[in-house]
C-alpha positions as CSV (number, residue, x, y, z in Angstrom):
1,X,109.4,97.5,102.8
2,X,105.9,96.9,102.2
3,X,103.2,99.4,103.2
4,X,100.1,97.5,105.6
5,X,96.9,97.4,104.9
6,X,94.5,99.5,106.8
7,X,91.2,98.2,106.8
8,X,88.7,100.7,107.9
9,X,85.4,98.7,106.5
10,X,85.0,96.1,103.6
11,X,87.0,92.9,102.9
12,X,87.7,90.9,99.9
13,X,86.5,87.3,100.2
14,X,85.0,84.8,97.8
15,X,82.2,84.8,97.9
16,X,81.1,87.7,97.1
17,X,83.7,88.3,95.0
18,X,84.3,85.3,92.4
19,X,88.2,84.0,92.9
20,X,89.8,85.7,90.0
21,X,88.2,89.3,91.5
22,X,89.5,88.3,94.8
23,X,92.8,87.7,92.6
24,X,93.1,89.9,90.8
25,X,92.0,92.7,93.6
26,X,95.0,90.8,95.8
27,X,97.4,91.7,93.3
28,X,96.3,95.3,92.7
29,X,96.7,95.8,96.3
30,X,100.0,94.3,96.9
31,X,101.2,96.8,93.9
32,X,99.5,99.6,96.0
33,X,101.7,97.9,99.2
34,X,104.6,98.1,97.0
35,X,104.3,101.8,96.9
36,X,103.2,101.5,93.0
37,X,101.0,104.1,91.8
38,X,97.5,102.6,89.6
39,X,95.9,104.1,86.8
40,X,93.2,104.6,84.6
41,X,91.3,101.5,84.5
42,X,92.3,100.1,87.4
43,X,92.3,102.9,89.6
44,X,90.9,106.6,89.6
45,X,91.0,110.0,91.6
46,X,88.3,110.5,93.9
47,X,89.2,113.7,95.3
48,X,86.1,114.4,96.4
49,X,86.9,112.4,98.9
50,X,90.3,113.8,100.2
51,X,93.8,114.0,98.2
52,X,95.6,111.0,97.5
53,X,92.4,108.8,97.7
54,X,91.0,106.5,94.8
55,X,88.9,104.0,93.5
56,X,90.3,100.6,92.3
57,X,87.9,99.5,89.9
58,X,87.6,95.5,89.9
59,X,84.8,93.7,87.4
60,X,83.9,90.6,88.3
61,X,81.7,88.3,86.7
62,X,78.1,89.3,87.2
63,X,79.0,93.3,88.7
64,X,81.9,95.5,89.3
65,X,83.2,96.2,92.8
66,X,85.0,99.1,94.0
67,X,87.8,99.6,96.7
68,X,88.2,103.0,98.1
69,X,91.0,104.0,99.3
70,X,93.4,106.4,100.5
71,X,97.4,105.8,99.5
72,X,99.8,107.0,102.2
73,X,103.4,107.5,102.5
74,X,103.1,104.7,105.3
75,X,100.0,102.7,104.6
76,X,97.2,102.0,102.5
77,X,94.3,102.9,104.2
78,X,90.8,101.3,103.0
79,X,87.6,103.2,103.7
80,X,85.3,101.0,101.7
81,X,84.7,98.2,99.5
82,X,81.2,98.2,97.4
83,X,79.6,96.6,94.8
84,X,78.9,99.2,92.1
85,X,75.3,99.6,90.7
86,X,75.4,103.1,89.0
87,X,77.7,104.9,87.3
88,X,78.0,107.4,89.8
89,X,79.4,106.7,93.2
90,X,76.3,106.9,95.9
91,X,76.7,110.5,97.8
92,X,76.3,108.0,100.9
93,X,79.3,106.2,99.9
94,X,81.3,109.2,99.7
95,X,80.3,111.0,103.1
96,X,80.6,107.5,104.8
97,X,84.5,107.5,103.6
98,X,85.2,111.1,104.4
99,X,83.8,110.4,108.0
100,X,85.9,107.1,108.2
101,X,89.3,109.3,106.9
102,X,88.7,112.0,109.5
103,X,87.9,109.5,112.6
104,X,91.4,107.9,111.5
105,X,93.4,111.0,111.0
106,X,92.1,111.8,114.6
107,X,93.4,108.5,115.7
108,X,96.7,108.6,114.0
109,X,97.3,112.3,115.3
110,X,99.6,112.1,118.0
């Protein structure tokens, strides 16, 4: 069975994502729903973040987009999706996502 989607902020939509992005980042998800583990290029650590949480690195046609987030054993849990302008990722960026993980752990807690 496959895991949902948890969208805590970001979406993928044409624009601003061209349609092969939007594609391709459809089908890199749907492996991630699948339970499939991603690797280097598509997808990297970020456990600067928290454990089990990456980036999925999509290039599109004019920029590069990234979509953080977090793989667990029942969902796939977004935090962000931004368009990538350095080659570091923004330290606003990363606190932003570690706030969104711990307002949703404290949702999910029962």
């Amino acid at each position: 069975m496959d895991k949902p989607l948890v969208w805590l902020r970001g979406e993928v939509k044409t624009p601003p994502f061209s349609q092969a992005a939007r594609l391709e980042a459809g089908y890199a998800l749907r492996l991630l729903q699948q339970g499939e583990s991603l690797g280097l290029p598509h997808s990297r650590p970020m456990p600067v973040i928290g454990p089990r949480c990456h980036e999925l690195r999509i290039n599109d046609e004019s920029c590069t987009f990234r979509i953080i987030y977090r793989a667990d054993t029942d969902a796939v849990v977004i935090l962000d999706v931004v368009k990538k302008k350095t080659e570091q990722t923004p330290q606003s960026v990363i606190q932003t996502c570690k706030r969104r993980l711990r307002d949703y752990e404290r949702l999910m807690a029962p």
